[in-house]
Every structure is written in C-alpha cells, then in structure tokens.
N, C-alpha and C positions, 0 to 999 in steps of 0.2 A: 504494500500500500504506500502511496506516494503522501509525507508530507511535507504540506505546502503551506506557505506564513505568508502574508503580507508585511511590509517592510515602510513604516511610517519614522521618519524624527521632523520636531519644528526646527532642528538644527541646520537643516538642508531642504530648500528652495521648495513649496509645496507645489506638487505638480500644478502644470498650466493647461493641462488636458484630461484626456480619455485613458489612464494609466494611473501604476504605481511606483512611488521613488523606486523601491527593489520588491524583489518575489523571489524567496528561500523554498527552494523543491530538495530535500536531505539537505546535505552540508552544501548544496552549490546555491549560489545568491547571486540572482541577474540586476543589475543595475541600469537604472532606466538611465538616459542621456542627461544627463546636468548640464547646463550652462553660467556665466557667471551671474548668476539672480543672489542680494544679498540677502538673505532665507526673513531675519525681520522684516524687510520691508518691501521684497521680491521685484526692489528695483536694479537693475544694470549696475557691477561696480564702477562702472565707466570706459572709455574708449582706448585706455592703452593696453594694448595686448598681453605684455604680462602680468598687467593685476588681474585681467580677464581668466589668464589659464591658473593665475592662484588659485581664485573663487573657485575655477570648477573643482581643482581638485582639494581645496578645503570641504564642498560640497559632497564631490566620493566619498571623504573621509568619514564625514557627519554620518551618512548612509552606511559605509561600513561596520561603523562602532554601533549602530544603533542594530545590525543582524548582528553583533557579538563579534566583530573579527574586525580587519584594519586593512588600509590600504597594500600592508605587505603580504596577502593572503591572495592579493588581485591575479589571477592568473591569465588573464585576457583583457586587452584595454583596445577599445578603438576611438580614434578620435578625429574628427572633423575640424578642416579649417577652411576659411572664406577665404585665405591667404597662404597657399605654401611657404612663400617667401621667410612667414613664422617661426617654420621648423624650428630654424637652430633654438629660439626661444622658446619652445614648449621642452625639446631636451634636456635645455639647463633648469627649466622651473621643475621638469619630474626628478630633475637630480632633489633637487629640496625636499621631495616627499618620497621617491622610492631607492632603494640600495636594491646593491648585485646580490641576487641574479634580479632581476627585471622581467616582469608579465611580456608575455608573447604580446606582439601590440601592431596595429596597421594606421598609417596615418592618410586623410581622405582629404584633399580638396573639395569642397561646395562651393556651389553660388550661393547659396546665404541659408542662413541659422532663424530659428525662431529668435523673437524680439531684436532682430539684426543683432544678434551675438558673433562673435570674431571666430568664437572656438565652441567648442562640445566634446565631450566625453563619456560614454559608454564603460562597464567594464562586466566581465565574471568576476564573481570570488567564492574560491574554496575555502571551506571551513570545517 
C-alpha cells in the first residue's frame, strides 16, 4: 500500500495554483517548482538574479525541512531559467546550499516563469 502525505509549510511561498508545495509517496518527496515569492508576503524578492535563485532555494529548503529531510537529501533538481546566460550564477548560489556529491540536476532555458520570475526550481528528495 502506497503512503502518501501532503506536504504544506507557511515557511515557503503558498502555492499560486492547482497543486501542492511537495507530495511524500514512502520516503520519496516530489517538490512542486518554487520560485522566488517571499513566503510572508508572496511578493517577488526582486529583479536581480541572484537574490532571485537564493529565494528559491531558501524556498526548497523550507519544503524540505517541513517533509522531515533537507536540501542534502535532494536527489534530482531541475531548474528553469529565462536566461542561460545565468548559469554561472545559479552554480555558485547552489555552492551556498549544497556540498559534494551534488543531486543529478538539468538546467532548462524558458521564455518566461510565472509572475515573470528569472528562475525556478523543481526537485526529488529521498528520505
């Protein structure tokens, strides 16, 4: 028998749609897309990209700790950018939150984000 959790913190951005922050099926935790929304006020941290990729993954984080496990647990991250050009800066901000070894990860150009966000982030995590 499969169980399965819903996955709420007010610590991280309350969904803007038809979904939930995360959904625990056993020990795996799917993580809905975060963007930088800041979770009190679900306004935009603003326009420079890497406070934008902080937020999100301050945002994973809150998600994660609230299914019981942490951003080092991530085993899959995908993330969206309006801007390749980014890269090198989403890089160095995941150095701030993740250590070696590092979640398997794909990185995606878009034409644009909800609420015209710059970035977004998906991830799994095992627990």
């Amino acid at each position: 028998m499969t169980n399965k959790a819903i996955i709420s913190t007010d610590k991280a951005p309350a969904a803007i749609g038809t979904y939930s922050q995360a959904v625990k099926v056993n020990n795996t935790v799917y993580l809905s897309g975060q963007i930088p929304l800041i979770p009190e006020t679900m306004e935009m941290v603003g326009n420079d990209f890497r406070a934008q990729a902080t937020q999100v993954f301050k945002n994973l984080s809150a998600v994660c700790e609230a299914a019981n496990g942490s951003l080092a647990q991530i085993v899959k991250l995908n993330l969206y950018l309006t801007d390749l050009s980014h890269f090198p800066v989403v890089n160095e901000v995941m150095a701030e939150f993740f250590e070696a070894p590092y979640p398997a990860r794909a990185a995606v150009g878009v034409k644009e984000l909800p609420k015209a966000a710059m970035f977004e982030a998906e991830a799994i995590m095992v627990i």
